[in-house]
C-alpha positions, 0 to 999 in steps of 0.5 A, a space after each residue: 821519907 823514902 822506904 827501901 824493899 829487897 828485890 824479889 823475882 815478883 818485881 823483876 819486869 818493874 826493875 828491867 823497865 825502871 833500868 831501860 828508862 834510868 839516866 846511869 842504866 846498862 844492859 849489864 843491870 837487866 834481871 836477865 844478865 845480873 841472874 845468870 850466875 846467882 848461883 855464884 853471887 847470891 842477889 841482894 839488891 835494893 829497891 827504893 820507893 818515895 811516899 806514894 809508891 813510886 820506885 826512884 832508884 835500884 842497887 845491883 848488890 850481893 851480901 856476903 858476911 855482913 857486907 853489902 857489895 855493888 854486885 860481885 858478879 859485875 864491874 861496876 853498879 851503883 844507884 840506878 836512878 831515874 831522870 828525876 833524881 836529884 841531890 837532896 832525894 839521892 841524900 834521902 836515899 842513902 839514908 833508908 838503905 842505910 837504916 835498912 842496912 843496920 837493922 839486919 846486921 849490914 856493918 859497911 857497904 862496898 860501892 861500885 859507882 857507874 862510870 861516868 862515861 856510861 851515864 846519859 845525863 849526869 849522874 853523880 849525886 851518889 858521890 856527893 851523897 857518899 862523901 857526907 856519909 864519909 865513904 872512902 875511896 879504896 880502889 882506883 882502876 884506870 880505864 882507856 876511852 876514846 871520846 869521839 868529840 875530841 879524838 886524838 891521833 893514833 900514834 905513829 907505831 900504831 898508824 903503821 901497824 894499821 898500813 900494815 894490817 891492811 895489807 893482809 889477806 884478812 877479813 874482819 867481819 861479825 859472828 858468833 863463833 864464840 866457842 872459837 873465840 873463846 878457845 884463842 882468848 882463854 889460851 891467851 890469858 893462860 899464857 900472859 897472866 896465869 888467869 881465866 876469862 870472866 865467862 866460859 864460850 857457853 855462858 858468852 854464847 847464852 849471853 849474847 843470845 840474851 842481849 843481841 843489840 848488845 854483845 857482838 863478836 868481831 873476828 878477823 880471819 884467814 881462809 876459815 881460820 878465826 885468828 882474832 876476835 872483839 867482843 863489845 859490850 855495846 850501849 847507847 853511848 859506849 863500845 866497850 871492848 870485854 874480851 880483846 884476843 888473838 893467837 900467835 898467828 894473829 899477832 904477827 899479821 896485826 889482826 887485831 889493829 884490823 878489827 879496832 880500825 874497823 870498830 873506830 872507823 866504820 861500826 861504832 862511829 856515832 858512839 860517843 866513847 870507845 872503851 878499851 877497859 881497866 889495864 890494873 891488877 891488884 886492886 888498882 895499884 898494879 898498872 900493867 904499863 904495856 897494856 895501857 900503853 898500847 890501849 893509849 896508842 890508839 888515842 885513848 885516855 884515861 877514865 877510873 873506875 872506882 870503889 868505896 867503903 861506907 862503914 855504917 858504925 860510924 856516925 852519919 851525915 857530916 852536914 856542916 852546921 848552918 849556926 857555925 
């Protein structure tokens, strides 16, 4: 039987170590990166250890008013698990966080399952196990991937924009200017979606301090103008594309095709998958259909990103009855 632990600052170096080694791990899971703004999402995540002591899984997790949350402050964040896990253990699993749960008054669970494209073996026996304890599916985001096995071609609009942006007097090159950046893509939001960036330039800045092998800027710019710029959240199989901006300059010149042409064909070739991120709002049921189409010009496709409901009133595991 396995036991469940709250995690405290004491375990974080047994944490980040178990994160840097899992099959589904992030750099977004590290103490360093989750820790930064405790001060908005108070940390409650789970640590799970098997009858000898040894940790076999982490839940990333906030509580707030009687529910247990994959953590608010990120966009995904499941079971973290080590190469060992397998279904029946992953059952086992959910089963201690779930007594554990109930004993201190926890009535549902909010899960965030790390995508797909981010494990580096499969890791789904979190699904099965939320199917037989009856969670349900409450939001579908749709992300845009690349996956550089089976790329698509770009489209024709999209091709010529690129002949185009080539024929500028823009260098694409990385910095870390992200206060500059920054400026370009909170203007941007304002604008187009009346909303603010996820992190301020000092917050990204700090970041990206933090994680260099991780968090980089791309900016395209003119003289010393920045007139776009890329952050990528990079691991060891995705790019991923966490802020996308450019001001109007920029728009009319292509600078963004400039610095995505120079990502998908010179930076980030052995990576396995290029992710453009979600094109919802509303949770899910809004699709910003000039946004994916755009993502989707480049030959991406989609992926989801999904969000479950686990009510723990109601009776658990529905195991068929192997005497039916």
């Amino acid at each position: 039987m396995l036991r469940a632990k709250e995690y405290t600052a004491v375990s974080k170096r047994e944490w980040d170590e178990f994160v840097r080694a899992a099959k589904n791990g992030h750099f977004l899971f590290h103490r360093d990166y989750m820790d930064y703004h405790a001060d908005r999402f108070p940390d409650a995540s789970l640590m799970f250890y098997d009858a000898r002591d040894r940790l076999v899984g982490l839940l990333p997790a906030t509580a707030h008013d009687g529910v247990l949350s994959s953590h608010a402050g990120l966009s995904f964040g499941g079971v973290i698990s080590g190469r060992s896990m397998k279904v029946e253990l992953m059952l086992e699993l959910f089963a201690a966080m779930c007594a554990w749960l109930r004993e201190r008054g926890i009535r549902e669970v909010i899960y965030k399952p790390v995508p797909h494209i981010y494990h580096q073996v499969p890791a789904e026996e979190d699904l099965y196990a939320l199917f037989r304890l009856g969670g349900r599916l409450i939001r579908r985001d749709v992300s845009t991937a690349i996956d550089r096995d089976a790329r698509l071609p770009v489209s024709k609009g999209r091709a010529w924009s690129l002949k185009q942006a080539a024929r500028s007097d823009l260098r694409v090159e990385e910095c870390a200017d992200f206060a500059a950046f920054m400026v370009i893509e909170e203007d941007l939001l304002q604008v187009r979606h009346d909303a603010r960036p996820a992190h301020n330039a000092v917050e990204l800045a700090m970041l990206a301090g933090r994680f260099p092998d991780n968090i980089r800027l791309f900016a395209a710019r003119r003289g010393g103008e920045m007139l776009a710029g890329v952050v990528i959240y990079e691991t060891a199989r995705v790019a991923h594309t966490q802020y996308i901006g450019a001001n109007e300059e920029g728009r009319k010149l292509g600078a963004l095709d400039l610095i995505c042409q120079y990502l998908l064909s010179e930076r980030y070739v052995s990576k396995h998958y290029f992710d453009f991120g979600i094109s919802n709002e509303d949770d899910g049921l809004y699709l910003n259909s000039g946004l994916i189409r755009n993502k989707e010009s480049y030959g991406a496709r989609a992926t989801v990103f999904d969000r479950y409901r686990l009510d723990l009133s109601e009776p658990q595991d529905r195991q068929a009855d192997p005497a039916a």
